[in-house]
Backbone as CSV, one residue per row, in Angstrom:
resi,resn,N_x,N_y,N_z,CA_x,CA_y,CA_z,C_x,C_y,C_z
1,UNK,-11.363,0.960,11.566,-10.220,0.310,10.961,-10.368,-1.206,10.925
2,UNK,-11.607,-1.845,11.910,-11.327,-3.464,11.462,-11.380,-3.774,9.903
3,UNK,-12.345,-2.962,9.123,-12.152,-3.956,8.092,-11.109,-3.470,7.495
4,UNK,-10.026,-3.052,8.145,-8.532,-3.127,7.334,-8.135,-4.505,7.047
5,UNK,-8.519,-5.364,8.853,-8.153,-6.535,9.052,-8.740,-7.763,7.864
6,UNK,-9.647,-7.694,7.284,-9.888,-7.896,6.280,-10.721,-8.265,5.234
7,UNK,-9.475,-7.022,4.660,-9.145,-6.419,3.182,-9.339,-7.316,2.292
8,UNK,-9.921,-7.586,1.095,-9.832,-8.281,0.355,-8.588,-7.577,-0.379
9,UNK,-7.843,-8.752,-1.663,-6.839,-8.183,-2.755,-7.380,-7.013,-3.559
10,UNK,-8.573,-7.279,-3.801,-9.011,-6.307,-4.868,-9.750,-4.969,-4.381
11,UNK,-9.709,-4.494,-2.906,-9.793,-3.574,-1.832,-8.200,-3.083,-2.166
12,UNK,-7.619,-3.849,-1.473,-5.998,-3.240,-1.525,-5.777,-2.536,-2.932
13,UNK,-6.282,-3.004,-3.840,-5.653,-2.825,-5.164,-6.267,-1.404,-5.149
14,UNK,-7.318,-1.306,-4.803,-8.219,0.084,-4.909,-7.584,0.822,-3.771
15,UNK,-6.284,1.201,-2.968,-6.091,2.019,-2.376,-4.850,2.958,-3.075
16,UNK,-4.972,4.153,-2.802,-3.466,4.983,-3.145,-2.261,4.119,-2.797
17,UNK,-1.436,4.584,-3.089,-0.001,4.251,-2.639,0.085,4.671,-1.179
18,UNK,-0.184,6.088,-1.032,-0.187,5.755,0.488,-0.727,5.450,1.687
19,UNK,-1.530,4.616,0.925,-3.166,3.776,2.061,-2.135,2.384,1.774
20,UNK,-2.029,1.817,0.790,-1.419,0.811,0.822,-0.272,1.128,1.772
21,UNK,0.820,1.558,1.435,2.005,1.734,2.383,1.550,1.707,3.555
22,UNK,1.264,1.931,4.180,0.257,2.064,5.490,-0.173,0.794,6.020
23,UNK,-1.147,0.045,4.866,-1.529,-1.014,5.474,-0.895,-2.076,5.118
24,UNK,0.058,-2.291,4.370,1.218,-3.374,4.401,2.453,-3.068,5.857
25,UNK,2.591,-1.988,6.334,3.186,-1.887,7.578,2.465,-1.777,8.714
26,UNK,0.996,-1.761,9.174,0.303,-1.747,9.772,-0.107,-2.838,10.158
27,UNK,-0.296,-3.844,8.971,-1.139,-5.301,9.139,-0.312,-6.420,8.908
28,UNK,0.444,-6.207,7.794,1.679,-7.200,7.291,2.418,-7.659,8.056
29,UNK,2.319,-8.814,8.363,3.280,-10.233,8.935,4.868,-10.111,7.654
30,UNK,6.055,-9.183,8.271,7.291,-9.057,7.336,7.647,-10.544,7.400
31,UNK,8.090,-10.820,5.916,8.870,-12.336,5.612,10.222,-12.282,5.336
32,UNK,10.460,-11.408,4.774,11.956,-11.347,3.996,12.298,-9.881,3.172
33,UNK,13.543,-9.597,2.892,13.782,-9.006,2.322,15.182,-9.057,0.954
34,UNK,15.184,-8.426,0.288,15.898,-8.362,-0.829,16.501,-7.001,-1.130
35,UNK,17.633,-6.964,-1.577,17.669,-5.197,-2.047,17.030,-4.470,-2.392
36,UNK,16.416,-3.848,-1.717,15.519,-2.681,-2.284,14.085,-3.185,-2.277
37,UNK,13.848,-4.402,-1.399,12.515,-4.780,-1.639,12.229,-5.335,-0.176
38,UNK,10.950,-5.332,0.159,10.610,-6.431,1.549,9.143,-7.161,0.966
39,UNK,8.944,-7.915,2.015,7.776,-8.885,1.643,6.936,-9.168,2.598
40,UNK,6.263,-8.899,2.435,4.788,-9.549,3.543,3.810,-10.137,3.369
41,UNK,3.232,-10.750,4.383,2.328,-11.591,3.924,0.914,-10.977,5.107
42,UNK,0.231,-10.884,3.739,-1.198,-10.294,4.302,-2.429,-11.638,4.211
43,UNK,-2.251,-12.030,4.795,-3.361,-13.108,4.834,-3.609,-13.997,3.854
44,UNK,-4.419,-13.296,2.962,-4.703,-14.003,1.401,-4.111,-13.621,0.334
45,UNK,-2.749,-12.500,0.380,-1.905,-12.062,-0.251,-0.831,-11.668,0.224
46,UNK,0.211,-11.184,-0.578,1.240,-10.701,-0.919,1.197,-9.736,-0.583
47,UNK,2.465,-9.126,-0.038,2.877,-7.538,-0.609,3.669,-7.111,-0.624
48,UNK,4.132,-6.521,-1.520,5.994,-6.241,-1.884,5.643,-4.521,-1.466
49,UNK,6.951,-3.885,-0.669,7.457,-2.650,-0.645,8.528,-2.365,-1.065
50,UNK,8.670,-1.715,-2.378,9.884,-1.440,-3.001,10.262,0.090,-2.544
51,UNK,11.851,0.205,-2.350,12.443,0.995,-1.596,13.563,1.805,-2.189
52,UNK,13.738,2.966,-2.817,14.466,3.495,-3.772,15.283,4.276,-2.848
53,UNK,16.402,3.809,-2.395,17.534,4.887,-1.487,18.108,5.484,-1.989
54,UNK,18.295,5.795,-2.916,18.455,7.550,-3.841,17.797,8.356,-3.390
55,UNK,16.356,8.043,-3.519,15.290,9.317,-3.285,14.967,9.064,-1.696
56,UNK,15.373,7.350,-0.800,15.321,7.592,0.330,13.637,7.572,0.899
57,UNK,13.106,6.596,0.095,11.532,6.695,0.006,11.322,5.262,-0.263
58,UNK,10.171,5.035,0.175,9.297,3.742,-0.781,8.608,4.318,-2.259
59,UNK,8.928,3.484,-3.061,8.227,4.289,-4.315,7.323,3.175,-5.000
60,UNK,6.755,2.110,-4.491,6.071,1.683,-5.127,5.415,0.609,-3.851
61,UNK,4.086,0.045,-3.664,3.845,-0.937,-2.608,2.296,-1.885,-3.280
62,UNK,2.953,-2.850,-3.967,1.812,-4.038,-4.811,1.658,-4.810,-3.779
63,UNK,0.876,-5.699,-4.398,-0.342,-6.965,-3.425,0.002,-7.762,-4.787
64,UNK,-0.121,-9.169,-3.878,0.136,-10.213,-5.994,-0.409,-11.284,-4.485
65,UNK,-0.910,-12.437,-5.459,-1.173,-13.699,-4.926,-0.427,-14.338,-6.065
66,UNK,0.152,-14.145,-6.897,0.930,-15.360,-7.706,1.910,-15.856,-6.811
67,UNK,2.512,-16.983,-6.669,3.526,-17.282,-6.339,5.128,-17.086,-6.916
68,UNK,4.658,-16.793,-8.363,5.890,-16.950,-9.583,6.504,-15.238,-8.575
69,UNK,5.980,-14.323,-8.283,6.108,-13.372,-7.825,7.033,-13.460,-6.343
70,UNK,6.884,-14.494,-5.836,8.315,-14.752,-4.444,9.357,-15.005,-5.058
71,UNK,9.216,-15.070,-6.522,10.855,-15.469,-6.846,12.547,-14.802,-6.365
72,UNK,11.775,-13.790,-6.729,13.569,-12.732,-6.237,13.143,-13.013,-4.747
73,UNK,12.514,-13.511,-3.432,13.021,-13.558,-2.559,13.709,-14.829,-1.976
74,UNK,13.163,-16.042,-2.962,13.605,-17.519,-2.590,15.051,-17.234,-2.274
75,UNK,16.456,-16.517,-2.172,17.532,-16.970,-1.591,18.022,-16.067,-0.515
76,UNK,17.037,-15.345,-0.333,16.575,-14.651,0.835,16.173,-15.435,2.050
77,UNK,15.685,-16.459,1.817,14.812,-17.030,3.067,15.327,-17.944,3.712
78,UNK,16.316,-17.906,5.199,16.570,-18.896,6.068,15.713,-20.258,6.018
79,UNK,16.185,-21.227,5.547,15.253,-22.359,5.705,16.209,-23.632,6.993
80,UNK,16.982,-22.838,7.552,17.773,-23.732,8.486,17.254,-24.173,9.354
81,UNK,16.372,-24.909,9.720,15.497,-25.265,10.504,16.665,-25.665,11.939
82,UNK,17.784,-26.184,12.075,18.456,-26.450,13.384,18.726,-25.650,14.073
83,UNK,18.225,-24.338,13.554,18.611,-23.121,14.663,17.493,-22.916,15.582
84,UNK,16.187,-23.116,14.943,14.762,-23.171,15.200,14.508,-23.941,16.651
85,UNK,15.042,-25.254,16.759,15.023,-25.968,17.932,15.707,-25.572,19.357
């Protein structure tokens, strides 16, 4: 399993859905979340787990290095730094 630790993006991209799911909760440093979505940060990428509570499942788990792609979580993210101290 080390070279889970690392994965390049384009490794990740080449796994099932449920190798990915796996290794975004396995390895992934969680950042934030959004309805129906969470975020992690895998080293040299991204990774969103989208979460469909109807069916009560994850139904989808991408890798992105764009940044334009943190957008839906920017008002998600505590930036209050005076609590920090």
């Amino acid at each position: 399993m080390e070279t889970l630790l690392c994965m390049t993006f384009y490794d990740f991209l080449r796994l099932n859905h449920e190798e990915r799911t796996e290794h975004i909760l396995e390895f992934g440093i969680f950042l934030t979340s959004c309805p129906g979505r969470a975020l992690y940060d895998l080293g040299k990428f991204y990774a969103e787990l989208v979460y469909d509570s109807e069916q009560n499942k994850i139904v989808e788990a991408r890798g992105f290095r764009s940044l334009r792609n943190l957008e839906p979580y920017l008002g998600y993210i505590d930036m209050n730094l005076d609590d920090k101290e």
